[in-house]
MDAnalysis code that builds the backbone (N, CA, C; Angstrom):
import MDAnalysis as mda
import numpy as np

u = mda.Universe.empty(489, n_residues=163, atom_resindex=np.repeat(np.arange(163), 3), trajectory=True)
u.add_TopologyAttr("name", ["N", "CA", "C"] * 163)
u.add_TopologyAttr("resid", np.arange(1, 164))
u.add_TopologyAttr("resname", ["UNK", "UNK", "UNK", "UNK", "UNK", "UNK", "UNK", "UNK", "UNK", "UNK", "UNK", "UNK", "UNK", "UNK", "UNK", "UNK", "UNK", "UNK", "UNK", "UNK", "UNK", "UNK", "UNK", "UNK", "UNK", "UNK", "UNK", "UNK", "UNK", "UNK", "UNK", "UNK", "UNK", "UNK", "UNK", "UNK", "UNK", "UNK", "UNK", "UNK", "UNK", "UNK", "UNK", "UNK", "UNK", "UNK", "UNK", "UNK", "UNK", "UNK", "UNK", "UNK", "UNK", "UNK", "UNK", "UNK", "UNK", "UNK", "UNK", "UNK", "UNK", "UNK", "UNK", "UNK", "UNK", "UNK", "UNK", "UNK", "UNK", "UNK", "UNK", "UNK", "UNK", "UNK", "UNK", "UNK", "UNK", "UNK", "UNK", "UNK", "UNK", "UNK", "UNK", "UNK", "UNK", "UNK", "UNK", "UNK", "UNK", "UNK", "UNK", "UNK", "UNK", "UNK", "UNK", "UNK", "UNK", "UNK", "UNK", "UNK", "UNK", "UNK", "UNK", "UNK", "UNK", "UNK", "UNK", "UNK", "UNK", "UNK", "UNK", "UNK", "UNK", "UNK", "UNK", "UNK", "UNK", "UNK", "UNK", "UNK", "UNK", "UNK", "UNK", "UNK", "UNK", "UNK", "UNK", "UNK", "UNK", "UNK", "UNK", "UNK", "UNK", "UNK", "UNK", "UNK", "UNK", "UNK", "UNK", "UNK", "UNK", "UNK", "UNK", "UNK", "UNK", "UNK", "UNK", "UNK", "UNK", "UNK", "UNK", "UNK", "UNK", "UNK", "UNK", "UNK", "UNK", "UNK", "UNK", "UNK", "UNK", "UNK", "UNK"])
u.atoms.positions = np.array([
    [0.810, -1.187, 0.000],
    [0.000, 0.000, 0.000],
    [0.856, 1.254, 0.000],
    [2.294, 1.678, 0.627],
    [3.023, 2.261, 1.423],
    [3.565, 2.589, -0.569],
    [4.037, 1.467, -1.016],
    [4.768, 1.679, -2.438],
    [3.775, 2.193, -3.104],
    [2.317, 1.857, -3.037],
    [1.307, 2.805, -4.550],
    [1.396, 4.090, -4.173],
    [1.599, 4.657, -2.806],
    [1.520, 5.872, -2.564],
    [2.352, 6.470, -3.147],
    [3.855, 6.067, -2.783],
    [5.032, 6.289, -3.403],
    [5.163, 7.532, -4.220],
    [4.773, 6.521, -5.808],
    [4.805, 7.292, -6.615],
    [4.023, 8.623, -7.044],
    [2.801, 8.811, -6.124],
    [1.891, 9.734, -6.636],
    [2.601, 11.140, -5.686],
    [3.267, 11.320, -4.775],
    [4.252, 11.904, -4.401],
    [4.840, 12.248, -5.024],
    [5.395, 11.976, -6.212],
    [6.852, 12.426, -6.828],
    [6.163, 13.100, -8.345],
    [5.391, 13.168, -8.265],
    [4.236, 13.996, -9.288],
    [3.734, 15.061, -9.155],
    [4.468, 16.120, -10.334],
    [4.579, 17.263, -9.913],
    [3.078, 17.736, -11.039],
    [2.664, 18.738, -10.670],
    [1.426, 18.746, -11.328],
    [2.090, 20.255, -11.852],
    [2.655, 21.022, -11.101],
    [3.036, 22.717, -11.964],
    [4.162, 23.356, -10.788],
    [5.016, 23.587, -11.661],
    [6.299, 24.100, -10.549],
    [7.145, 24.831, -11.719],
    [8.088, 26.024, -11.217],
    [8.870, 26.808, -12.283],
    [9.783, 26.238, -12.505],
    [10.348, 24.978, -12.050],
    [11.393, 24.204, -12.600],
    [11.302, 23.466, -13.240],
    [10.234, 22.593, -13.487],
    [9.691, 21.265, -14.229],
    [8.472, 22.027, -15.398],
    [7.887, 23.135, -15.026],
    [6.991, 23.612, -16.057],
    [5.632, 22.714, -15.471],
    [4.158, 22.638, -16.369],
    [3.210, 22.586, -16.049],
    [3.050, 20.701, -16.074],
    [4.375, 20.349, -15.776],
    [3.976, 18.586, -15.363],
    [3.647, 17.893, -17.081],
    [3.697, 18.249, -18.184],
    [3.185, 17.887, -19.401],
    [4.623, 17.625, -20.015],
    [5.572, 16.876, -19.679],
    [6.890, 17.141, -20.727],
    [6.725, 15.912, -21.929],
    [7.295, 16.428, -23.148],
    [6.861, 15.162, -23.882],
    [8.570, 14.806, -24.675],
    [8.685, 13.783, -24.627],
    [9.742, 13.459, -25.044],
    [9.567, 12.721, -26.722],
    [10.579, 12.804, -26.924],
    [10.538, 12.549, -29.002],
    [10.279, 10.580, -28.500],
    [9.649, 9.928, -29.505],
    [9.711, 9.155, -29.315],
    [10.793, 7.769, -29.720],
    [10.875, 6.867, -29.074],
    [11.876, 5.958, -28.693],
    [12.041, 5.071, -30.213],
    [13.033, 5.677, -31.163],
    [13.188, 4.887, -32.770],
    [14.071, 4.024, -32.476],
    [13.572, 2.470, -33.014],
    [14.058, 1.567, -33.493],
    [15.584, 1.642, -34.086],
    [16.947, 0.998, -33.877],
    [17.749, 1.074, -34.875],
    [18.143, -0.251, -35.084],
    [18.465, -0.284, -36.322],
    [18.526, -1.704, -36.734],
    [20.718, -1.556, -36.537],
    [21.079, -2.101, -35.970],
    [22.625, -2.112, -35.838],
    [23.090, -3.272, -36.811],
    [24.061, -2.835, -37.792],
    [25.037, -3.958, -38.466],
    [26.038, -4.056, -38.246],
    [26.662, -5.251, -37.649],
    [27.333, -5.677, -37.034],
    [28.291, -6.233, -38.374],
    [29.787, -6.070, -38.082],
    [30.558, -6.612, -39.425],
    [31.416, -7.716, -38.563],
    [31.730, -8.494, -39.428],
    [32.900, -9.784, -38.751],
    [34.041, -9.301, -38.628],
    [34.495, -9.964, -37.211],
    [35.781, -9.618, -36.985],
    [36.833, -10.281, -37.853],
    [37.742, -9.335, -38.338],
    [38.578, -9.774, -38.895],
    [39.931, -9.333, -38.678],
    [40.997, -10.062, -37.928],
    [42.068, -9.626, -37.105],
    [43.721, -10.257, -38.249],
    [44.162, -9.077, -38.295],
    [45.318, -8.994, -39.094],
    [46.695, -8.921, -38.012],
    [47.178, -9.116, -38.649],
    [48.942, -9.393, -38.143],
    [49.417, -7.859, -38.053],
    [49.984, -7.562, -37.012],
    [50.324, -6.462, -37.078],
    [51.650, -6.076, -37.981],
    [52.184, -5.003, -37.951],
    [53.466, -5.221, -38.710],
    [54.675, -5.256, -37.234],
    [55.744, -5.886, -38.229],
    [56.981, -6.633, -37.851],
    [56.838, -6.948, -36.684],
    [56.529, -8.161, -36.794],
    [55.648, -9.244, -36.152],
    [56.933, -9.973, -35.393],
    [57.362, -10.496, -36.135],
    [58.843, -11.439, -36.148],
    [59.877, -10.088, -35.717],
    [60.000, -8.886, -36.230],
    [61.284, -7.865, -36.113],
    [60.806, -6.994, -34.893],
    [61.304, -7.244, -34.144],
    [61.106, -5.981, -32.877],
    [62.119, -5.115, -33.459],
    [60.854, -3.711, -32.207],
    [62.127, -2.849, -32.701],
    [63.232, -2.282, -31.859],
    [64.240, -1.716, -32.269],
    [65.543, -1.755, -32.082],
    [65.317, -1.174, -30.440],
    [64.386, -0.088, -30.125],
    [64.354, 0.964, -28.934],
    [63.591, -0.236, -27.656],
    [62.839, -1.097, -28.740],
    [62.361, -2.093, -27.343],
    [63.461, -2.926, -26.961],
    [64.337, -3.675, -27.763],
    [65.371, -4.460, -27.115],
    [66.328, -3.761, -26.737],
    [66.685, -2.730, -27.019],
    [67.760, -1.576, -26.040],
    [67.144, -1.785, -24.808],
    [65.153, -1.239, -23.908],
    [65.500, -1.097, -22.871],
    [65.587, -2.029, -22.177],
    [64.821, -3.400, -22.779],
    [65.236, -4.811, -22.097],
    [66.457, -5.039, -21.372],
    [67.498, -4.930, -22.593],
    [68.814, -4.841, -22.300],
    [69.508, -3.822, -21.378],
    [69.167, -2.933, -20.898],
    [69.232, -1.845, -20.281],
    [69.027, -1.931, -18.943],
    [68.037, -3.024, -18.875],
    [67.192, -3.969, -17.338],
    [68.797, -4.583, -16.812],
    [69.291, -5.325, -17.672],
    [70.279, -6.611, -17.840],
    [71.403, -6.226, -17.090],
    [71.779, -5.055, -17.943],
    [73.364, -4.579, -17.969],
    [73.445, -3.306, -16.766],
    [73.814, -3.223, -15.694],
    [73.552, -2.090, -14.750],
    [75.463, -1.938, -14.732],
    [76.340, -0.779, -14.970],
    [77.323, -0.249, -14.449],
    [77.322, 0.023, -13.261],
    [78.612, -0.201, -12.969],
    [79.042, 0.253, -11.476],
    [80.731, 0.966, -11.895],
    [80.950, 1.432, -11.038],
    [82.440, 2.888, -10.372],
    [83.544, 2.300, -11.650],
    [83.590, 0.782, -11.230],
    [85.246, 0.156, -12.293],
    [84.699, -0.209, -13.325],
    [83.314, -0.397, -13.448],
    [83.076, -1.150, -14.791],
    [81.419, -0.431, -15.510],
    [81.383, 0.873, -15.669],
    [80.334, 1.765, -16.255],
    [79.977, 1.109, -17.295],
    [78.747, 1.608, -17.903],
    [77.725, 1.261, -19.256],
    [78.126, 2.490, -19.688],
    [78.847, 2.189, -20.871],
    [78.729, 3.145, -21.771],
    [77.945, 3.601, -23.165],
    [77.106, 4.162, -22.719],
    [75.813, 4.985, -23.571],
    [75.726, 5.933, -24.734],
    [75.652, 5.164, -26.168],
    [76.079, 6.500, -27.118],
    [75.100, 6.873, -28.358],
    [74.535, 7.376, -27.828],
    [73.401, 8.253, -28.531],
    [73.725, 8.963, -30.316],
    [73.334, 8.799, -31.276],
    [73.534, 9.402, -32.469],
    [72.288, 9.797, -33.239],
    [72.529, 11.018, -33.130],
    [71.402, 11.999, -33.913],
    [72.009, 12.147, -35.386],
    [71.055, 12.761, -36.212],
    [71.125, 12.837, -37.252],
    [72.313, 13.021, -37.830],
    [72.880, 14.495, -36.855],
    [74.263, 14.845, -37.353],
    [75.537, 15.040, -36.278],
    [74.836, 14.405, -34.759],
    [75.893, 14.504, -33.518],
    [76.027, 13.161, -33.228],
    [76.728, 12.947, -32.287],
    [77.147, 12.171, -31.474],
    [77.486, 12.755, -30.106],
    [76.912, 11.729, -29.014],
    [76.711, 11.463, -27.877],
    [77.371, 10.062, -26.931],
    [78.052, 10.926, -26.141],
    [78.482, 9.436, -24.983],
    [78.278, 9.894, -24.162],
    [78.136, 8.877, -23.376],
    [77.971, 8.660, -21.665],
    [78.892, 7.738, -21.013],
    [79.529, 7.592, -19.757],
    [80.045, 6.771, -19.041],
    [78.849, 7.176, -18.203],
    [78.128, 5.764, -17.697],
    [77.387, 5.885, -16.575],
    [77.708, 5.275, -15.199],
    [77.757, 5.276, -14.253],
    [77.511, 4.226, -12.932],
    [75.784, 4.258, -12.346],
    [75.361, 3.337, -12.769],
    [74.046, 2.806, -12.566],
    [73.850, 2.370, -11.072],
    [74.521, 2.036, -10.435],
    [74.188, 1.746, -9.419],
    [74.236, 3.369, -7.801],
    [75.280, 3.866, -8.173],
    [75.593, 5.614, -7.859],
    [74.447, 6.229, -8.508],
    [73.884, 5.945, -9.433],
    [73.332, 6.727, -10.663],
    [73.933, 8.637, -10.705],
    [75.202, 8.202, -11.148],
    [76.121, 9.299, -11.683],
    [76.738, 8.619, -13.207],
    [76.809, 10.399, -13.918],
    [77.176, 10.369, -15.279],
    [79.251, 10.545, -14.634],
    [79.565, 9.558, -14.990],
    [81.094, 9.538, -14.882],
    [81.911, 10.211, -15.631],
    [81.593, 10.255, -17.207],
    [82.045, 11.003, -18.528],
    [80.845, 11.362, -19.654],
    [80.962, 12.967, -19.995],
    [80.004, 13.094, -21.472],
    [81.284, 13.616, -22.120],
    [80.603, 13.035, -23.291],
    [81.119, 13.963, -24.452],
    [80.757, 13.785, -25.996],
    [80.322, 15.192, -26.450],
    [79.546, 14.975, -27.924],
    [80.334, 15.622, -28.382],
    [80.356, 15.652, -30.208],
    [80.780, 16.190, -31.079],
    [80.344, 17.954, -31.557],
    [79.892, 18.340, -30.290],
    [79.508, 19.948, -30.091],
    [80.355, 20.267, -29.294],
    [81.023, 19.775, -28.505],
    [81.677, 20.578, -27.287],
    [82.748, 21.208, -27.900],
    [83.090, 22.356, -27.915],
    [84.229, 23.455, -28.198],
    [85.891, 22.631, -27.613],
    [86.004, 21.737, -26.542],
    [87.214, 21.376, -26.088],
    [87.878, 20.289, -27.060],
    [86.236, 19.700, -27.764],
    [87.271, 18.956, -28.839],
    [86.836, 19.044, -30.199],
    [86.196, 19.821, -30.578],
    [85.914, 20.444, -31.839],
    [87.089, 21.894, -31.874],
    [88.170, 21.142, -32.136],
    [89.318, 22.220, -31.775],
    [89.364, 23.160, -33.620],
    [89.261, 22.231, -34.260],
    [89.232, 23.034, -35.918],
    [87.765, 22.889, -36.238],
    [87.702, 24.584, -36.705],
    [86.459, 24.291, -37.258],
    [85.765, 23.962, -38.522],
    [86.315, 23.228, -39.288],
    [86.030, 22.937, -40.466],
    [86.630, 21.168, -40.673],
    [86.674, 20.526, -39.428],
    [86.969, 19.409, -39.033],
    [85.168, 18.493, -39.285],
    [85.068, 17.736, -39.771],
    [83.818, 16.803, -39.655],
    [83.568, 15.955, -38.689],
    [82.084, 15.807, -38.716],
    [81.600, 15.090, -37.233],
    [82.054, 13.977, -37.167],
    [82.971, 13.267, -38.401],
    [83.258, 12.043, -38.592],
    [84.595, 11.391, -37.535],
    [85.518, 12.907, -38.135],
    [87.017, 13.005, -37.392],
    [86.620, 13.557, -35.730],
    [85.604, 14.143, -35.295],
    [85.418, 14.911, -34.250],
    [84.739, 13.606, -33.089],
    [83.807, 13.058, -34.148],
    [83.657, 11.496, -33.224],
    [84.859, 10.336, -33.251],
    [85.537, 10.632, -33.649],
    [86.545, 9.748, -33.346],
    [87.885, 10.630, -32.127],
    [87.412, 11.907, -32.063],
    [88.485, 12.288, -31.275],
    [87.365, 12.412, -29.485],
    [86.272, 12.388, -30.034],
    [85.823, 11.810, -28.583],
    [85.636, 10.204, -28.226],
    [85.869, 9.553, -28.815],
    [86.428, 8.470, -28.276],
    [87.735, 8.243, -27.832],
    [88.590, 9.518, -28.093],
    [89.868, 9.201, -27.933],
    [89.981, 10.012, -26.725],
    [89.316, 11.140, -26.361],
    [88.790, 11.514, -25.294],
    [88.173, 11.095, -23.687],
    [87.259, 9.844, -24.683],
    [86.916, 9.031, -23.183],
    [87.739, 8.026, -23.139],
    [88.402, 7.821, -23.852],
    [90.111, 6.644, -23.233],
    [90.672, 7.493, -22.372],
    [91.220, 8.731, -22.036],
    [91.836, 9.742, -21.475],
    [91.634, 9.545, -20.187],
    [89.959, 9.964, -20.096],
    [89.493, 10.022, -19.019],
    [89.154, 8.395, -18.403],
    [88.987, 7.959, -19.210],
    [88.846, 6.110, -18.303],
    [90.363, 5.981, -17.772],
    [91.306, 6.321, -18.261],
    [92.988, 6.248, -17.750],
    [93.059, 6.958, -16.516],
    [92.372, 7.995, -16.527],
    [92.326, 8.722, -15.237],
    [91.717, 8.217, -14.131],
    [90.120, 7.716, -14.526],
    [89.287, 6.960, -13.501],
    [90.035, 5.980, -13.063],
    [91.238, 5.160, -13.851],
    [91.661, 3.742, -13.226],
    [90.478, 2.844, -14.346],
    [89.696, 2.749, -14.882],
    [88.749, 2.071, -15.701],
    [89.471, 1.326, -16.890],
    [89.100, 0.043, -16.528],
    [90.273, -0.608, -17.322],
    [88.826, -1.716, -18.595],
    [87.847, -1.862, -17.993],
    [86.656, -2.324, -18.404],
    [85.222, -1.825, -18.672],
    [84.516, -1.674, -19.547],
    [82.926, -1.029, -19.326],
    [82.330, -2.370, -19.285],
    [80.858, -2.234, -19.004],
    [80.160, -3.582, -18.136],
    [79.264, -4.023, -20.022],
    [78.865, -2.722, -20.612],
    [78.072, -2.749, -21.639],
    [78.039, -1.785, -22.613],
    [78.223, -2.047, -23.508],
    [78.401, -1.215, -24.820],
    [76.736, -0.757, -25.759],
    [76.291, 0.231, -25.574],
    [74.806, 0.501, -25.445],
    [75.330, 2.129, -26.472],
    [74.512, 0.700, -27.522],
    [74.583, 2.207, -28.809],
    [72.735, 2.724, -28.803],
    [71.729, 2.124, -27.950],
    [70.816, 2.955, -27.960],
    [69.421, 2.500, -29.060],
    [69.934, 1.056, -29.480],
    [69.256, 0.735, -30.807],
    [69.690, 0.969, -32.154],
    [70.822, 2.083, -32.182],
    [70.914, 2.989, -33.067],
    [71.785, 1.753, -33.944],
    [71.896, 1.920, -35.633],
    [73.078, 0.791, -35.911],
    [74.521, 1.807, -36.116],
    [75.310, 0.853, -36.797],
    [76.664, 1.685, -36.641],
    [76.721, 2.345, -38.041],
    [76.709, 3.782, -38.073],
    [77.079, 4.795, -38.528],
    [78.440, 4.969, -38.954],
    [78.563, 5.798, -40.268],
    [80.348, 6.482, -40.232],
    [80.881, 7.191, -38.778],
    [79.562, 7.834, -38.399],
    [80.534, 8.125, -36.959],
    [80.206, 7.187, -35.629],
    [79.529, 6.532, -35.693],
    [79.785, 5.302, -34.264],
    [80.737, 4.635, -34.935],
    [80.929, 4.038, -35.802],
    [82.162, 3.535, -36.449],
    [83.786, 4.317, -36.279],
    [83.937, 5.279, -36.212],
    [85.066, 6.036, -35.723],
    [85.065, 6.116, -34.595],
    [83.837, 6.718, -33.722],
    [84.236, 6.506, -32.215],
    [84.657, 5.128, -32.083],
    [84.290, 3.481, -32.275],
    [84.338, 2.467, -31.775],
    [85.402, 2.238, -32.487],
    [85.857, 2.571, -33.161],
    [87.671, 2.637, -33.103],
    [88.651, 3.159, -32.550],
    [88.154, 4.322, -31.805],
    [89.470, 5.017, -30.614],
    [88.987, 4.279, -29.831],
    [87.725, 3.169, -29.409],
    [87.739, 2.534, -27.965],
    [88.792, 0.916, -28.430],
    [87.984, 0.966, -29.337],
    [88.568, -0.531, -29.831],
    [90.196, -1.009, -29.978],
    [91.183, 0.421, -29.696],
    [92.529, 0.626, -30.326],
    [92.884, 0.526, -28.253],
    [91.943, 1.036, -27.670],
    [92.468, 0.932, -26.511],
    [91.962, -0.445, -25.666],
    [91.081, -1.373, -26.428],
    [90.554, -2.740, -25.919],
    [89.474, -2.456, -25.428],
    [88.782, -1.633, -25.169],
    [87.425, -1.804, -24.768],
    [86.581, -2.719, -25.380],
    [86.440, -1.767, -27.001],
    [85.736, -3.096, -27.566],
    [86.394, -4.083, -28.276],
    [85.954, -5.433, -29.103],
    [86.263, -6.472, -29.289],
    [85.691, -6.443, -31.050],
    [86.485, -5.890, -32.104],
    [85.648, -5.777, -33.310],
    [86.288, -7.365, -34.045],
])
């Protein structure tokens, strides 16, 4: 009995917010929905990951420490980038790109000769640290370039790397 009342309560017959109780709404159309089959394709390079996902995997793997840093080398279009890192300190140990004025000593020298004199640069400074080993050689995904190719020959002349 308590519920038929209910509703006759909540029935507004004329109020300035609701208007004179008469609202009419458009009425409720049918839609007919077509539904299409799923049809699921292979994405692309399926089989080929790409280069930036197995860098950071690898990146998980390889952690530097003080005697034995990850060395990190970044190549843009027309620079080059290194890092000596200690991952576990999380301190940058050595930078050096092919912009810096200390070894872009001529200016009409190419980024080619200028990345190879910062590799000859961070031999210097690994002689100084006592760094006789890096833990991981982390080009970033990137492949080898005319100039990662010159840097990884001033490391390679001092044994770092293994060509």
């Amino acid at each position: 009995m308590a519920l038929q009342a209910f509703p006759r309560l909540l029935q507004f017959k004329s109020c300035d917010l609701f208007g004179n109780g008469s609202l009419s709404f458009p009425p409720i159309q049918s839609r007919t929905v077509h539904t299409k089959p799923w049809v699921i394709e292979a994405r692309a390079r399926t089989r080929v990951e790409s280069p930036k996902v197995r860098n950071r995997r690898l990146q998980k793997k390889y952690n530097g420490t003080q005697k034995k840093p990850r060395l990190s080398v970044f190549c843009s279009e027309k620079q080059l980038y290194a890092m000596l890192v200690d991952d576990q300190n999380k301190k940058c140990l050595f930078y050096g790109s092919t912009l810096q004025q200390s070894v872009r000593t001529n200016p009409n020298s190419t980024t080619i000769e200028v990345a190879q004199r910062v590799g000859e640069e961070l031999v210097k400074v690994c002689n100084d640290l006592g760094i006789d080993e890096i833990s991981s050689y982390d080009r970033n995904g990137f492949s080898r370039g005319a100039r990662m190719e010159a840097f990884e020959i001033a490391l390679s002349e001092h044994g770092f790397l293994f060509r």
